[in-house]
Rosetta silent file (secondary structure, phi, psi, omega in degrees, C-alpha in Angstrom):
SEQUENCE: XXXXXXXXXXXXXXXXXXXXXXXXXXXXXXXXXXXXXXXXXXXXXXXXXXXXXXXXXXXXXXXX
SCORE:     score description
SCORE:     0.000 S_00000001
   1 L     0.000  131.189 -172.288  123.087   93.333  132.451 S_00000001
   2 L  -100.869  121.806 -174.233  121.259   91.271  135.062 S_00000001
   3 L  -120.532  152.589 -167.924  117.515   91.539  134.842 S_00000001
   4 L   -47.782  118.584  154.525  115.151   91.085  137.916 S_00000001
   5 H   -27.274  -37.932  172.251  114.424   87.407  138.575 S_00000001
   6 H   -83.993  -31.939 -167.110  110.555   88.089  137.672 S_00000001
   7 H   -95.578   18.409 -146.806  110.878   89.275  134.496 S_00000001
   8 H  -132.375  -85.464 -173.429  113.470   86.735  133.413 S_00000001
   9 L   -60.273   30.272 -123.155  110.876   84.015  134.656 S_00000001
  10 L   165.097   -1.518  170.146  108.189   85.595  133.312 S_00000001
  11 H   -50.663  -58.379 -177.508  109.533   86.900  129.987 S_00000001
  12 H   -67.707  -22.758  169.240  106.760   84.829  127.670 S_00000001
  13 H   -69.513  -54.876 -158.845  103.676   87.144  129.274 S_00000001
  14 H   -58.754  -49.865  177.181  105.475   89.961  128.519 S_00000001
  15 H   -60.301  -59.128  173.311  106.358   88.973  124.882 S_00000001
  16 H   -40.725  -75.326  171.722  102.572   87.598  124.372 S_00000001
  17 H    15.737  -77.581 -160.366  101.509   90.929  125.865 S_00000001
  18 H   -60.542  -38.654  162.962  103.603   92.544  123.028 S_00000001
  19 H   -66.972  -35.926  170.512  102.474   90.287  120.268 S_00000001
  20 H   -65.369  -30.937 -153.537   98.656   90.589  120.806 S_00000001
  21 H   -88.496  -16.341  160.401   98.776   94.213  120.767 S_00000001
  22 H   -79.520   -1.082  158.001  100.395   94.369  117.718 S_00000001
  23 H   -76.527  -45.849 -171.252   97.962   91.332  116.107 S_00000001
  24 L   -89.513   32.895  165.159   94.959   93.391  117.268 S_00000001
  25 L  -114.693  -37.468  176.085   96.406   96.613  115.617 S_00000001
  26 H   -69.096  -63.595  179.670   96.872   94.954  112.192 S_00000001
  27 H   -43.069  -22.405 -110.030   93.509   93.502  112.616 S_00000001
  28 H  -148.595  -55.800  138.914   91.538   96.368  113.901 S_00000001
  29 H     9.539  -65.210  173.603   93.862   98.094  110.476 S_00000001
  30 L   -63.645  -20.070 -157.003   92.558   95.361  108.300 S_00000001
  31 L  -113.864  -18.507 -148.735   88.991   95.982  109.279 S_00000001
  32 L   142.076  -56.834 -160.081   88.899   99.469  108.817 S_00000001
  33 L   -74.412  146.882 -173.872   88.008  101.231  111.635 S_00000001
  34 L  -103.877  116.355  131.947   89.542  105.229  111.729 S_00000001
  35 L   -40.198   37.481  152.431   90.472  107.156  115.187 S_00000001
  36 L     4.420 -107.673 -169.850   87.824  109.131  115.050 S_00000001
  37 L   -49.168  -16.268  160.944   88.883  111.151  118.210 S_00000001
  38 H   -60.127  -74.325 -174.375   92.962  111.182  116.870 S_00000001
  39 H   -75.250   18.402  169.505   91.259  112.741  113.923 S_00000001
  40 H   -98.947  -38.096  158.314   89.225  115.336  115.228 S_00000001
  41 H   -27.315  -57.895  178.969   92.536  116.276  117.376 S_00000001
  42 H   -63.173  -57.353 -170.248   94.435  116.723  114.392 S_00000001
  43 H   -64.261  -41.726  172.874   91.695  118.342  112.829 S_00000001
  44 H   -36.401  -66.259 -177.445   91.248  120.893  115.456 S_00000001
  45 H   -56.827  -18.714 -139.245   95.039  121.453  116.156 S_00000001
  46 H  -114.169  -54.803 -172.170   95.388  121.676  111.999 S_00000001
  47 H   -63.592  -24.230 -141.516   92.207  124.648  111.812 S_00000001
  48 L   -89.096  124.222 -155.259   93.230  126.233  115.293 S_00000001
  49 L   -72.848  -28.561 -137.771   94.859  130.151  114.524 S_00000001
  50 L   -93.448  148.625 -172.119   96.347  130.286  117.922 S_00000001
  51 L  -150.123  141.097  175.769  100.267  129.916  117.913 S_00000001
  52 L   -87.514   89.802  175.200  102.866  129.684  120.600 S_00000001
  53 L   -99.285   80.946 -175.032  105.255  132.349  120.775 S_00000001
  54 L    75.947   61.179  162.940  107.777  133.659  123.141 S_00000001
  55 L    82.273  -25.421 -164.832  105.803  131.770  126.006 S_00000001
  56 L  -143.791 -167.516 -172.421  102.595  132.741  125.452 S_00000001
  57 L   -88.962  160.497  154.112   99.848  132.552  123.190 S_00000001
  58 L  -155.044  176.763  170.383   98.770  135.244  120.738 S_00000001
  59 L  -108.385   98.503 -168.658   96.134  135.407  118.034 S_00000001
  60 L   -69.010   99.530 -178.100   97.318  135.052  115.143 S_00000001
  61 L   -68.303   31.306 -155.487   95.229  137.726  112.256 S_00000001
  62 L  -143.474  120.374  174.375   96.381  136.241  108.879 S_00000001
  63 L  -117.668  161.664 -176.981   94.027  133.413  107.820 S_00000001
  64 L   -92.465    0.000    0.000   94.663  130.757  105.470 S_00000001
């Protein structure tokens, strides 16, 4: 497989790219800090009664 002349010359940005973002994700891991908004998503999506069924929506009356 023959890859485009730019990214072939141009290969070590991409890989640095690829390496910081996974260096600042261990760090930023490492420090601490929580997804707040991932885990209000979750939480939402985890309480929310509503269920997909045959297309549509319905309300589902059986609570946990």
């Amino acid at each position: 497989m023959r890859l485009p002349v730019k990214i072939r010359r141009d290969w070590h940005y991409y890989a640095f790219a690829i390496g910081l973002i996974f260096i600042l994700n261990g760090v930023v891991g490492l420090l601490g800090f929580e997804a707040k908004r991932m885990a209000n998503l979750w939480r939402w999506a985890d309480n929310m009664d509503y269920q997909l069924l045959a297309g549509g929506a319905y309300h589902s009356s059986a609570r946990r």
